[in-house]
C-alpha positions in Angstrom: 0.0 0.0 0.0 1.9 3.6 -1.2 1.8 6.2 1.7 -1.1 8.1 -0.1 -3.5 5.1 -0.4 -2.2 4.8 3.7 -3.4 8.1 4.4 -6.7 7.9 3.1 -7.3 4.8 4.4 -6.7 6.4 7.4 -8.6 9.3 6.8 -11.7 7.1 5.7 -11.1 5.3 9.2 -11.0 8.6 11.4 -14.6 9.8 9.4 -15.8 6.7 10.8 -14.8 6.9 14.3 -16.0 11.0 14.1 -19.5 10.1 12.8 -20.0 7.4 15.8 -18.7 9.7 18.3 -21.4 10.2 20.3 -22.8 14.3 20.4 -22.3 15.8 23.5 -25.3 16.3 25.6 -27.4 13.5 23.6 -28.7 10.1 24.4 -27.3 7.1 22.6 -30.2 4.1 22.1 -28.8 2.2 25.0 -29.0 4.9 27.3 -32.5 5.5 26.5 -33.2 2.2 26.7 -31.2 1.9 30.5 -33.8 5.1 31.8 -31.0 8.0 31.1 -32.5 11.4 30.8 -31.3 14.8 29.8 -31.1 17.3 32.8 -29.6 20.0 29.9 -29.9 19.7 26.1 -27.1 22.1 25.6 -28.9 24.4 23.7 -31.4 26.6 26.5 -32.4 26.7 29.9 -34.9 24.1 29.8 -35.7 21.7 33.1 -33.7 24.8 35.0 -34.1 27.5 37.1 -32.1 30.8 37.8 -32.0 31.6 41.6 -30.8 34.8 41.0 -30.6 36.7 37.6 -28.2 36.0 35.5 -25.0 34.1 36.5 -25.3 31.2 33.8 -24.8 31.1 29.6 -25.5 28.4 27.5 -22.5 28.4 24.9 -21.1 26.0 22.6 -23.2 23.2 24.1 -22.1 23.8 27.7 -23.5 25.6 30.7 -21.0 28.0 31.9 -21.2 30.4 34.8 -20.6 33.9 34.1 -18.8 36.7 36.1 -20.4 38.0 38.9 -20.3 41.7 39.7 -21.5 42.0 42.8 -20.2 39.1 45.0 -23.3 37.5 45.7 -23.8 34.1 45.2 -26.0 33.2 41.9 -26.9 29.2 42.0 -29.3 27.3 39.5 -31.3 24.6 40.3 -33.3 21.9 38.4 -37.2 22.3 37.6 -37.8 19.1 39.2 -37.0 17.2 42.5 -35.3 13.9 42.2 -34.8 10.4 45.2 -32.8 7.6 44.2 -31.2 8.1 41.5 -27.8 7.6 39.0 -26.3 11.2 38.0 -23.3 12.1 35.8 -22.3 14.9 34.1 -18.9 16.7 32.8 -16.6 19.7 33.7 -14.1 21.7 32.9 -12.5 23.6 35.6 -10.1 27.4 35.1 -7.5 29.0 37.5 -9.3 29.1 41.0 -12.5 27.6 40.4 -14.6 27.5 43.4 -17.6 25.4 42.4 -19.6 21.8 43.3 -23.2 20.3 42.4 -25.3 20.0 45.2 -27.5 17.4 45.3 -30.6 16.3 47.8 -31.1 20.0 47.9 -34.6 21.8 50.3 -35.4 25.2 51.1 -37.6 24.1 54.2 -34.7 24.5 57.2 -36.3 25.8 60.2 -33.8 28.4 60.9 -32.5 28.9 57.0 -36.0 29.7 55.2 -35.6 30.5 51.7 -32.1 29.1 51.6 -31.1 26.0 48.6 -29.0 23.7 51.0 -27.7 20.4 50.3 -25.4 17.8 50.4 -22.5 18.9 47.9 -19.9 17.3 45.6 -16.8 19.6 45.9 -15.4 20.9 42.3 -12.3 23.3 43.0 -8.8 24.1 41.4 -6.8 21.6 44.3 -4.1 23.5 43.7 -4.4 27.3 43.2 -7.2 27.6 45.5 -6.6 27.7 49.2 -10.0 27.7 52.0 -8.5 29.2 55.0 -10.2 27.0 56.8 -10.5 22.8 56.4 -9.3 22.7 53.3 -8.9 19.0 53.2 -12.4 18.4 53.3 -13.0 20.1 50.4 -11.5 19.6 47.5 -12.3 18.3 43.7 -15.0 15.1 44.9 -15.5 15.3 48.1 -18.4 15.6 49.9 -17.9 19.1 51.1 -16.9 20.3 54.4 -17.7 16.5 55.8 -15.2 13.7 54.1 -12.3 14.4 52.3 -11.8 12.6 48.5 -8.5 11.8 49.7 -5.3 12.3 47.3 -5.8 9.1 45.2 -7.4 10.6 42.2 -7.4 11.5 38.8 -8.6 15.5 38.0 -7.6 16.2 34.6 -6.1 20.1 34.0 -7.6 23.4 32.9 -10.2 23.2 30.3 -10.4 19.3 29.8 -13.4 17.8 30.5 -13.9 15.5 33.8 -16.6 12.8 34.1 -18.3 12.6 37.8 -21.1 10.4 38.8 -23.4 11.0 41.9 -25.2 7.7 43.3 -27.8 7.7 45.6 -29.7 4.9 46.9 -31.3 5.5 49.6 -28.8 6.0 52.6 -25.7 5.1 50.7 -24.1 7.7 48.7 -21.1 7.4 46.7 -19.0 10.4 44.6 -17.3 8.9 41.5 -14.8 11.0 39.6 -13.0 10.0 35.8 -14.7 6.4 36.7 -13.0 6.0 40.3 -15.1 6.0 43.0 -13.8 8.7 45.2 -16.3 9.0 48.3 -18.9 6.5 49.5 -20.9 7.0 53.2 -24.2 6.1 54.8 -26.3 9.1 56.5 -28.0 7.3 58.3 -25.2 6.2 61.0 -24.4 8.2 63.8 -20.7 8.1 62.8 -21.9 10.7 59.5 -24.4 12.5 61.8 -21.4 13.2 64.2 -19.2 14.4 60.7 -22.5 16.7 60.3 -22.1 18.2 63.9 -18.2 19.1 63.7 -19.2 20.3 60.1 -20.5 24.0 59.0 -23.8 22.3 58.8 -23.7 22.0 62.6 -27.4 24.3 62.8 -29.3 22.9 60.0 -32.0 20.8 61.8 -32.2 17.6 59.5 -29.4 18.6 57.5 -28.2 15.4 54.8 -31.9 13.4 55.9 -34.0 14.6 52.9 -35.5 12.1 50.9 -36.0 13.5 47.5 -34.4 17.3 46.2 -33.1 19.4 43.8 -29.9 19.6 42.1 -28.2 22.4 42.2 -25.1 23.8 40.2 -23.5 26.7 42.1 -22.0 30.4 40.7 -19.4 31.7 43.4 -18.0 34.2 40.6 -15.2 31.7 39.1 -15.2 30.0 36.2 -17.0 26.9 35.6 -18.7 24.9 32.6 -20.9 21.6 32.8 -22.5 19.2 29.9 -23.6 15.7 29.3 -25.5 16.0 32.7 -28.0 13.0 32.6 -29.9 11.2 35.4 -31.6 7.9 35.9 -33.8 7.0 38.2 -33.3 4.2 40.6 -35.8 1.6 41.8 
């Protein structure tokens, strides 16, 4: 075979492997089939909510937060409320993102009215941005301010896109990140309800014993994009 019948052979072979590639934020047959839905469809707003205005684009097929002037806070949450259930989704993270998805998420705390709390999957630039306070319970995966992911992980750099998965069943919760599972607890012991009283949390009457919630993608004025967010339900 000369070198130009090698090239287009592999040419030909690459315009395979593109038109297979699955899009982003799409459902192949088998996920369909498995229960998978679409929490974004990269191309709107749809199935989300805005708990502030502004604070989140939709560009290039990916859900990016967006400077925030003032300082304050500017979160979006999902239409619906979700129980057991199979989430993953992708992100890329910049210089000092200070992010997470928050999952399980009320706004009926006695002594917090109003306020979207929940339990939280950590997304943050490990090593550029320092908490001044227990920073080793929150970094990239871990189940914030309450266990630490631990060191033995894989976050991929600036820009390149991450896969995390969210399982909850019931009591037992596990954080998975690039297809490692990173975290994994049961709320309902009294070991994780002590974590919960040495934790931030400390207040929040009930806090980490809701059934069913919303999801929730948080703004703190850094830079952070999502897509390929999907969610099954589990029996």
């Amino acid at each position: 075979m000369t070198i130009r019948s090698s090239l287009c052979f592999l040419f030909s072979l690459l315009s395979v492997f593109a038109a297979v590639a699955q899009e982003a934020n799409t459902l192949s047959q088998e996920e369909q089939a498995a229960g998978w839905q679409l929490l974004f469809d990269g191309k709107s707003l749809n199935g989300l909510r805005k708990l502030a205005d502004g604070g989140w684009e939709v560009k290039d097929g990916t859900l990016s937060a967006t400077p925030i002037p003032h300082g304050r806070q500017m979160d979006i949450i999902t239409d619906d409320q979700f129980e057991n259930f199979e989430l993953t989704f992708e992100f890329a993270i910049s210089m000092n993102t200070n992010s997470g998805v928050k999952y399980l998420v009320t706004n009926d705390f006695p002594n917090q009215k109003g306020a979207y709390l929940g339990l939280e999957y950590q997304i943050l630039d490990d090593n550029n941005y320092q908490y001044p306070e227990r920073g080793n319970l929150r970094s990239t995966a871990s189940l914030y301010d309450l266990i630490p992911a631990g060191q033995q992980k894989s976050l991929k750099g600036f820009g390149q896109w991450n896969t995390a998965k969210i399982v909850v069943n019931r009591n037992l919760i596990s954080h998975w990140l690039n297809g490692d599972k990173i975290v994994d607890y049961d709320r309902s012991t009294p070991s994780f309800q002590e974590l919960i009283k040495q934790s931030k949390y400390k207040d929040l009457q009930h806090f980490g014993k809701a059934k069913k919630g919303y999801l929730l993608f948080q703004n703190e004025g850094t830079p952070i994009a999502f897509r390929n967010i999907k969610i099954r339900m589990l029996d």
